[in-house]
C-alpha positions as CSV (number, residue, x, y, z in Angstrom):
1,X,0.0,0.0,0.0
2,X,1.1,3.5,-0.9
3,X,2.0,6.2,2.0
4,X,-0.5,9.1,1.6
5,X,1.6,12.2,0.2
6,X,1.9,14.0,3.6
7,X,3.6,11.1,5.4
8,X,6.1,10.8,2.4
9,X,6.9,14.2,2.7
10,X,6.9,14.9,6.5
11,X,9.2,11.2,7.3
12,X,11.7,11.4,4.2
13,X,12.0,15.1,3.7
14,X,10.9,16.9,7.0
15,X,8.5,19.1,5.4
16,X,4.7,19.4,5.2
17,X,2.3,20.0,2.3
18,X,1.9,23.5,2.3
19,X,5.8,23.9,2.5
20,X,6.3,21.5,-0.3
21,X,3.9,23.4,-2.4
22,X,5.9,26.7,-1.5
23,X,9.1,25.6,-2.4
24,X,7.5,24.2,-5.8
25,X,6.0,27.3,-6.8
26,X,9.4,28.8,-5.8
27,X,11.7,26.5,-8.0
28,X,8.9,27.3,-10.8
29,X,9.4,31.5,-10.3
30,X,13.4,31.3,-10.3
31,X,13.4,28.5,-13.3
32,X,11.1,29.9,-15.4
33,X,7.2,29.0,-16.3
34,X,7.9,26.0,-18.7
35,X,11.7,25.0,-18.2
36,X,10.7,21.6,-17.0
37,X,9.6,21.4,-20.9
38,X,12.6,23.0,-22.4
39,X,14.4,19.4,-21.2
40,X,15.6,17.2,-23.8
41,X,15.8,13.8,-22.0
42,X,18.2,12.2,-25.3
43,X,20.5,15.0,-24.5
44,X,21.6,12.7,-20.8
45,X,21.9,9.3,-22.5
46,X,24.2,8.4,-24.8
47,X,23.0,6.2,-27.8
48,X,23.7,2.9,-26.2
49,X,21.2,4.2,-23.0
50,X,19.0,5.7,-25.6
51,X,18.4,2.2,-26.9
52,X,18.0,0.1,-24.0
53,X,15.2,2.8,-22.7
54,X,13.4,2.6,-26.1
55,X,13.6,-1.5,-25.7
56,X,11.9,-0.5,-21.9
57,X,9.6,1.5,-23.9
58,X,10.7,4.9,-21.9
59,X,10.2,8.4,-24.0
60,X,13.1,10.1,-24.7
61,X,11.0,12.9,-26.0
62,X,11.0,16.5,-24.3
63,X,7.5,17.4,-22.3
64,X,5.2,19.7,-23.9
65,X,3.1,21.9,-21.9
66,X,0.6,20.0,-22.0
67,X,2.2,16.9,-20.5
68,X,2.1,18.7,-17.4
69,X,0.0,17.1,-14.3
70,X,-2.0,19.5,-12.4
71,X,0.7,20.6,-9.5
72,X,3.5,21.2,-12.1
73,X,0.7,23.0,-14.6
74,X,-0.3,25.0,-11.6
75,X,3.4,25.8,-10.6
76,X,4.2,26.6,-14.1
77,X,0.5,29.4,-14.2
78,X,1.9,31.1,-11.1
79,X,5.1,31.5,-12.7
80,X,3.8,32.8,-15.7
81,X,1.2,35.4,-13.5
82,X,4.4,36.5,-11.9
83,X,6.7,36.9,-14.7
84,X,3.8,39.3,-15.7
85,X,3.1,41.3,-12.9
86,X,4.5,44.4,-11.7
87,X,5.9,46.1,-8.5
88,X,4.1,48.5,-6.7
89,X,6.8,50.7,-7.0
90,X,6.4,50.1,-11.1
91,X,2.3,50.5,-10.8
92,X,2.9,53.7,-9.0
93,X,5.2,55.5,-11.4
94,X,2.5,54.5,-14.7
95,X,-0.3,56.0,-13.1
96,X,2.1,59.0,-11.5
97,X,1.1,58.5,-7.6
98,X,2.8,57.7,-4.6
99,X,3.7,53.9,-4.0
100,X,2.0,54.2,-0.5
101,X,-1.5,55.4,-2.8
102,X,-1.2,51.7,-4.4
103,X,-1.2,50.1,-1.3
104,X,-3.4,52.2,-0.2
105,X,-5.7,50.6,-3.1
106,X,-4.3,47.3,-2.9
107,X,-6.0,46.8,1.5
108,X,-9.0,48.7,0.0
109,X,-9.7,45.7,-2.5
110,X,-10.1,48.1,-5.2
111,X,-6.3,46.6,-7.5
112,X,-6.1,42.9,-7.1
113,X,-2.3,42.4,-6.1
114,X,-0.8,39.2,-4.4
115,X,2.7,38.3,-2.4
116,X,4.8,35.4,-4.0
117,X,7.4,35.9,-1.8
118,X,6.3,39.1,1.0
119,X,6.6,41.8,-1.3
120,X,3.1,42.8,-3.7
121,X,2.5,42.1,-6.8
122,X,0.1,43.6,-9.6
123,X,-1.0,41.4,-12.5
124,X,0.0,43.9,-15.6
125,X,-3.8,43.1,-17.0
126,X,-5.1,45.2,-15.1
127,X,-3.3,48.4,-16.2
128,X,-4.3,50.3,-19.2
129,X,-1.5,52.5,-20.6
130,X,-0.7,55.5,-17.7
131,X,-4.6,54.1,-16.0
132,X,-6.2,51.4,-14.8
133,X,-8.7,49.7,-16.6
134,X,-12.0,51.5,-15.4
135,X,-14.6,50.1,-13.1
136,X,-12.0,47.8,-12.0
137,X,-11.9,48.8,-8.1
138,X,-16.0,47.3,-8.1
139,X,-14.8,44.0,-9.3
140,X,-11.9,43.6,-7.4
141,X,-13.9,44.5,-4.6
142,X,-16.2,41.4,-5.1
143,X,-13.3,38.8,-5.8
144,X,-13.0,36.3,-2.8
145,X,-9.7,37.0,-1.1
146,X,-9.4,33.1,-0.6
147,X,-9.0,32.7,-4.6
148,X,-5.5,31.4,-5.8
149,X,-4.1,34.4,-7.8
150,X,-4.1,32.0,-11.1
151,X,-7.6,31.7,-10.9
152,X,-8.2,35.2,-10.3
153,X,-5.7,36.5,-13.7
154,X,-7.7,33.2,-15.4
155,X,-11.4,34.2,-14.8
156,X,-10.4,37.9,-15.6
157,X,-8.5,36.8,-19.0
158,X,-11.1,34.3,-20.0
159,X,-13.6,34.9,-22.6
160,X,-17.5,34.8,-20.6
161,X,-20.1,33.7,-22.2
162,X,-22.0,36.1,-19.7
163,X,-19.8,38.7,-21.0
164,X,-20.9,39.1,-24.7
165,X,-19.9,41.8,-27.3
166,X,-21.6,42.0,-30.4
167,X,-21.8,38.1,-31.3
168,X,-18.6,37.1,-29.2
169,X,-17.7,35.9,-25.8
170,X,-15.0,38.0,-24.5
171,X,-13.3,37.8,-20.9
172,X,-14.1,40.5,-17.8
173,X,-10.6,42.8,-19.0
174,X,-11.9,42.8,-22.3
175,X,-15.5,43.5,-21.0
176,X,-14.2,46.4,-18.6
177,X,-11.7,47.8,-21.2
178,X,-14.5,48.5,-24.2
179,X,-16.6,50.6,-21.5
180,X,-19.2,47.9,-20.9
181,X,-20.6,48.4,-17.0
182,X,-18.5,46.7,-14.2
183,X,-22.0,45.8,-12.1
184,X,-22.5,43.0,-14.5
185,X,-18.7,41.7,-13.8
186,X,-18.5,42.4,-10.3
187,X,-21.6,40.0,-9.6
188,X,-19.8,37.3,-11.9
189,X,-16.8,38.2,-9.5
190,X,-18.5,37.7,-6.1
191,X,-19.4,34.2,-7.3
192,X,-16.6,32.2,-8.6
193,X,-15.3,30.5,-6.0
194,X,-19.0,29.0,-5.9
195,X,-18.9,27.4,-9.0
């Protein structure tokens, strides 16, 4: 019988869940979203190993993104949500306020931000040019503060078919960014964690 994950990782490596997760999402940030499937497996085996794994039936070929189970996809998200975030430092100077005025925003719930590793981050989707996108303080407002920042940037970068634009789906950004009123996002937003 297999050990449940949690005794593996407390016994052989002294570590729970939640810091195994941590350090994942860590080694994902510093290495880069999808460097687990920039590996070339053939390029660590020389012919004659090459061989005997192919008799084994072992694939020499490199991941693909989509190869990825649902920890290292995660991992990989955050990574990617990180790489294209911005500092509030970097927030402040586009819109030309004070950094304390976007953390000011930030424990308002009116900018959706989020701490990797104790210092704030701001998913870049949310700025338009020297502004933010408008009517994005009511939505942010409504977001669940237990949501995992991927499924936050996700729902707001995901075409809606709630959200509709001439004939087309498009996601709560796009929605917000043509004009189109933020009451109708913000109520999507107060429920997706109940989906």
């Amino acid at each position: 019988m297999a050990m449940p994950l949690h005794d593996v990782l407390e016994r052989r490596f002294g570590v729970d869940e939640e810091e195994f997760a941590a350090a994942l999402v860590e080694f994902a940030d510093r290495a880069g979203p999808l460097a687990v499937t920039d590996i070339r497996p053939a390029d660590y085996f020389a012919d004659a190993q090459q061989a005997t794994l192919a008799k084994l039936g072992a694939s020499l070929r490199p991941l693909r993104p989509n190869d990825l189970g649902p920890v290292a996809g995660l991992a990989a998200a955050h990574a990617e949500l990180v790489k294209h975030s911005v500092s509030v430092a970097i927030v402040a100077k586009r819109l030309g306020v004070d950094p304390s005025r976007v953390r000011q925003r930030i424990y308002a719930r009116s900018l959706y931000a989020f701490k990797p590793r104790g210092a704030w981050l701001v998913p870049a989707f949310q700025l338009a040019r020297r502004k933010l996108v408008p009517g994005l303080d009511r939505v942010v407002a409504e977001l669940s503060p237990m949501l995992h920042p991927v499924a936050v940037s996700r729902w707001f970068t995901t075409p809606n078919v709630d959200l509709v634009l001439g004939d087309q789906a498009v996601s709560p950004m796009q929605w917000l960014s043509s004009g189109g009123p933020p009451d109708l996002v913000a109520s999507l937003a107060g429920n997706i964690d109940q989906r």
